[in-house]
N, C-alpha and C positions, 0 to 999 in steps of 0.2 A: 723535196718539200722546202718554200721557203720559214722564215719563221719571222714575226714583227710583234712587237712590245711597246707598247704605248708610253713611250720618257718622259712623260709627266709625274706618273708611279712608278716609285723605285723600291716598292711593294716584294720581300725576299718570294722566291719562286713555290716556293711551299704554301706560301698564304692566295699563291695567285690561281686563277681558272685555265684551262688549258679550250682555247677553240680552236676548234682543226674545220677546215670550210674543205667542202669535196666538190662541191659546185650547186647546181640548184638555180632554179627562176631569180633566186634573190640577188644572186651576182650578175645579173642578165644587163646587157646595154643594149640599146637601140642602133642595129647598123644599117644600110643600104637595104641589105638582104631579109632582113627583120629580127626579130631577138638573138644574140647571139652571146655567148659569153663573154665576158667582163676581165679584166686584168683588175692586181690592187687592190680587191676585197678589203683586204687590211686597213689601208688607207683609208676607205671608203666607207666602212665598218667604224671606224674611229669618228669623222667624221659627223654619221649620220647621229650618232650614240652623244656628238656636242651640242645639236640640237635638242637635247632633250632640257628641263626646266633645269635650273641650278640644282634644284635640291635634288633633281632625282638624278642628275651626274655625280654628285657627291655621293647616291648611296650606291653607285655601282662596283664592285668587287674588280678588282684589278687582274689584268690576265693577259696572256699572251695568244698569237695565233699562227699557227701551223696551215700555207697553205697547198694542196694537194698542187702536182707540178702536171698532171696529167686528169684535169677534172672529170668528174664522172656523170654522164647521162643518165638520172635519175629512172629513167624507161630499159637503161641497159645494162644495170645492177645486177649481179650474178653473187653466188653464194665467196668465188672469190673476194669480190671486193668486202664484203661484210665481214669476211674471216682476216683481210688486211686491215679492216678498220679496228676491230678487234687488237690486233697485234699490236697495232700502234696507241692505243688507250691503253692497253694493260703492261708496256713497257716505261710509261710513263706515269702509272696509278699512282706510286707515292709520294714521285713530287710535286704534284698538283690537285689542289683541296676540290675540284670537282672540273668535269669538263662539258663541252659545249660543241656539239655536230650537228654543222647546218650542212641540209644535205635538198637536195630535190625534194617532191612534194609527193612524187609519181610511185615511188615506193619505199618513200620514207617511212611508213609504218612498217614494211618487211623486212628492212634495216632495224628499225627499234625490235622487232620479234628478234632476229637473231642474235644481236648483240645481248638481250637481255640473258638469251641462254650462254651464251660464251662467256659473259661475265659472273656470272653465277656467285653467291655470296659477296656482289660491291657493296662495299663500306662507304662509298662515297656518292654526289647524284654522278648522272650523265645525261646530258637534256638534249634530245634531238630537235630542231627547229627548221625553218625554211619560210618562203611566202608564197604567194597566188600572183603578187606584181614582184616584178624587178625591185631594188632597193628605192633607186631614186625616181620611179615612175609614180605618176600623181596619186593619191589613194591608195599607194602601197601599206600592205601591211608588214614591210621588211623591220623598220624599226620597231614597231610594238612588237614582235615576237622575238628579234634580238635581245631586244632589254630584259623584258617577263625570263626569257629563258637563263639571262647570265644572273637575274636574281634568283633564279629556282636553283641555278647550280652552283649558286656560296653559302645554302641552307643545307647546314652538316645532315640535321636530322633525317634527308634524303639518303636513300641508299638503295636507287635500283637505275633503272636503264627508263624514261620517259622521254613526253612529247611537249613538247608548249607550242600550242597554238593559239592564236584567236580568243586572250586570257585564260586558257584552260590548262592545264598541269595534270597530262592522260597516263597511265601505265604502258608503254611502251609495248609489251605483249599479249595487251589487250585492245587496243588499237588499232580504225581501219579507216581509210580515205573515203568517205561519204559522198562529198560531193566535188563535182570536177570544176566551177567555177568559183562558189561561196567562199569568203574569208571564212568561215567556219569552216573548214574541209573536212576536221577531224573527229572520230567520237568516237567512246568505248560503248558498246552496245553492251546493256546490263553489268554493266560497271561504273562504281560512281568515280567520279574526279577526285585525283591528288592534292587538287590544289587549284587555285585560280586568283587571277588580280580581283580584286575589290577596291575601289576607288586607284591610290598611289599602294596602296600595302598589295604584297603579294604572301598569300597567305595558304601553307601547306595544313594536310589535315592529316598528321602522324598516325590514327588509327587505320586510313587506310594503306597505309605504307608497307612494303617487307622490311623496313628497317629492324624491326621487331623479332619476325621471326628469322630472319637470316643475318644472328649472331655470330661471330667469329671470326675467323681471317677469311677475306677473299678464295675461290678455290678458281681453279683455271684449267682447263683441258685442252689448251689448244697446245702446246708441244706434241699431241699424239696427235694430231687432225691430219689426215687423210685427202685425198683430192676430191669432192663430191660438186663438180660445179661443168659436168657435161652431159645434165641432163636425166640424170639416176633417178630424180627424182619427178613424178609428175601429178599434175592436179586435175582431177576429171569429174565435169559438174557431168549428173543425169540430165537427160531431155527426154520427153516422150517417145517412144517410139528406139529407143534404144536395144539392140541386139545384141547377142553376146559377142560374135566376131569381134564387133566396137569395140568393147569393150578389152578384148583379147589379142584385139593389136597392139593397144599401151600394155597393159600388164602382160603377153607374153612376150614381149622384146627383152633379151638378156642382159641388156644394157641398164633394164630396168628395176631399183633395187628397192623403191618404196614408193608408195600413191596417197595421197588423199585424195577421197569418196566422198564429196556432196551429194548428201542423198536429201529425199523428198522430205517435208515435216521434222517427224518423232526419229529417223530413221528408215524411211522405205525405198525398197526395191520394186520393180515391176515383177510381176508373177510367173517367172521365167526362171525354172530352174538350172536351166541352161549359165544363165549370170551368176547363179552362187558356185557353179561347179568354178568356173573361170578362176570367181576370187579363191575361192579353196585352193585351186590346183596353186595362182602364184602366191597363195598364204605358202602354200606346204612347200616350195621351193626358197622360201626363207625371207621370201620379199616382207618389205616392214607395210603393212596398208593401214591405213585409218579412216575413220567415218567421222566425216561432222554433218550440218544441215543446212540447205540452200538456205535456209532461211536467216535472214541477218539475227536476228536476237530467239532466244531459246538453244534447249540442250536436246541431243538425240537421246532415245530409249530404245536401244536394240529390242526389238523383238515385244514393244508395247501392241502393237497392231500384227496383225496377219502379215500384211507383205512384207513385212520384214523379221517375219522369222527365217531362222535359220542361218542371218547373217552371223553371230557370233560363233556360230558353229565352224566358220570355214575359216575362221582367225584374225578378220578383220575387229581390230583393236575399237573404241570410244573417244573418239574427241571429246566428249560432251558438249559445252558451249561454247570451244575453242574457236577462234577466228581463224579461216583461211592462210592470215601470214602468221597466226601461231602455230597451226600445224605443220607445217610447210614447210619452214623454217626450222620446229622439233624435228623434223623428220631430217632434214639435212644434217644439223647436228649431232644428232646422232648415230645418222650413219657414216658420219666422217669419224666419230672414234672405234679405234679395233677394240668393241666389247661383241661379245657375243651375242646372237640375236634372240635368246631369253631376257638377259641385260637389259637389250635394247627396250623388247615391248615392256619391262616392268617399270623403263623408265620414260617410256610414254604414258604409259597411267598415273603415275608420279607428277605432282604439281611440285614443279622447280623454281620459279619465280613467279608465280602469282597465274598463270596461265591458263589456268582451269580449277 
C-alpha cells in the first residue's frame, strides 16, 4: 500500500482521518478499451476536493491516504478482503480520529455489513463511500460523496461503521444497493438516516446512533478468525416450484456450514414436507441457517401463517428484518470464530451493532 498526505496540513496524525481507497467506479479513467482503473487516486482526490468553495476547503478535516497496491473488483469481494479491510482499520484505530473507505458500489453495502460486525464496540466513525461516475467524468457524483463522507468522519460523536451516499449518512448494516444506475443507489429499508447534508452543514442525528449504547473500549475478534471465504456459506432465495432435492443440493454439501433462507412474506414455505425434513436434517448436522424475507422492507414471523409452520421446529434461526448482506455477512462472522454452535445461534438472535 502506498500512503500520501496532503503538505499543506501539518495537522499531528492523531487529529488526522485515515482514507484507505480499495478501488471502485470513482477511480475509474476512460481508456481505449473503456473504463478501466485509475493510478494516483490520491492526487487526484486532493485535487478534486480543491475545487470545492473556499469555505468548505477550509472546513475539511485533515487526513491522509493509504492506497490499496492490488485494487479490488467491487463484483469480486469475498469474505477475505473484508476480514483484511478489517485488519488494516483496526491496527491503525488509535491513531487516527476517524476513517474513510472508498470502495466499489457493487457491494459496498456487504463490505459495510461486515465490517460493522468486526468492529464491534468503534469508538470512532468509519464512512464507506464510492460513486455511479468516475471522479473526473461529467455529472459525477465522486466529489459530493468524497467530501459529505470526510465530514461525517471527523464528527466524534459517530461510532459505528456507515454509508454516505447521495447526501445521506446510512447505517452501514442496514444498508442495500437499490438501484443499479441512480445517484441515489443507497437506502436503509425501514430505517431512518444517520445523517444527511442540509444546505453546506452536514448534520448527524446522535439519537439514532450506537454511539450510546455501545459504551466502552472497542472489542475485536478478529485474532481468532478462521478461514470462511470458500464458499461455507450460501444464500438461497425460494422460487415457485421449488423441490427438496433443490434445495438438498446446497445444504447437503459438506462444505456447507451455513445458509440464509429468503422465504416468501411473513416467513413461508411451500407445503412440502419433504423441505422441512432437508432444513431439520442440515439444522441437526450443526449447519448455522437463517430465514429472512424476499421481501425488501418487513420482518419474518415464523410460523404466523400455515405454510410456515413447523419452520422453527427444524432450527432454522429468525432474521427478522435483517437485510440480505446483514445476514450473510453475520453468518460469515460468525462462523469464522471457534465458538461453539449454541454460541453461535445465540448470537445471531443477539442485535450487535444495530442489525436487527
Amino acid at each position: 500500500m502506498s500512503t500520501f498526505s496532503p503538505l499543506a496540513n501539518p495537522t499531528s496524525r492523531h487529529e488526522r482521518l485515515l482514507v484507505i481507497y480499495t478501488g471502485g467506479t470513482i477511480g475509474m479513467q476512460q481508456a481505449t478499451s473503456g473504463l478501466a482503473p485509475g493510478g494516483n487516486f490520491a492526487q487526484r482526490m486532493a485535487a478534486a476536493l480543491g475545487q470545492l468553495p473556499v469555505d468548505q476547503q477550509q472546513s475539511l478535516p485533515a487526513y491522509d491516504v493509504i492506497s490499496y497496491t492490488s485494487l479490488i473488483d467491487s463484483s469480486a469481494a469475498t469474505p477475505l478482503n473484508w476480514q483484511q479491510l478489517a485488519r488494516d482499520i483496526a491496527t491503525r484505530l488509535t491513531d487516527y480520529r476517524g476513517f474513510v473507505v472508498i470502495h466499489g458500489t457493487d457491494t459496498l453495502s456487504w463490505t459495510a455489513s461486515s465490517l460493522a460486525y468486526q468492529l464491534q464496540g468503534l469508538d470512532r466513525p468509519v464512512v464507506l463511500t464510492g460513486a455511479m461516475l468516475p471522479l473526473e467524468a461529467p455529472g459525477s457524483d465522486g466529489l459530493d460523496n468524497l467530501h459529505g463522507a470526510l465530514r461525517f468522519a471527523a464528527q466524534t460523536g459517530l461510532q459505528e461503521v456507515t454509508i454516505y451516499f447521495a447526501n445521506r449518512l446510512m447505517r452501514g448494516v442496514r444498508s442495500i444497493k437499490q438501484h443499479s444506475e441512480a445517484l441515489a443507489a443507497f437506502a436503509t429499508p425501514g430505517y431512518p438516516l444517520l445523517g444527511e447534508r442540509v444546505g453546506n452543514d452536514f448534520v448527524y442525528y446522535p439519537s439514532q446512533g450506537l454511539g450510546i449504547q455501545q459504551r466502552g473500549a472497542p472489542r475485536f475478534e478478529l485474532p481468532d478468525y478462521q478461514g470462511i471465504y470458500q464458499g461455507q456459506v450460501v444464500r438461497i432465495a425460494l422460487w415457485p416450484g421449488m423441490a427438496a432435492w433443490q434445495l438438498a443440493a446446497w445444504l447437503g454439501d459438506s462444505r456447507v456450514k451455513g445458509a440464509v433462507l429468503q422465504l416468501w412474506g411473513a416467513g413461508n414455505l411451500p407445503d412440502d414436507p419433504a423441505l422441512l425434513h432437508v432444513l431439520a436434517e442440515a439444522s441437526g448436522e450443526g449447519k448455522l441457517l437463517a430465514a429472512i424475507s424476499l421481501c425488501p422492507e418487513g420482518s419474518i414471523h415464523m410460523g404466523a401463517y400455515a405454510a410456515g409452520q413447523g419452520l422453527a421446529d427444524t432450527g432454522v434461526l429468525s432474521g427478522d428484518a435483517m437485510t440480505p448482506e446483514a445476514a450473510y455477512t453475520k453468518l460469515v462472522h460468525l462462523l469464522a470464530q471457534p465458538a461453539g454452535l449454541d454460541i453461535q445461534r445465540q448470537r445471531f438472535l443477539t442485535a450487535l451493532v444495530g442489525e436487527r
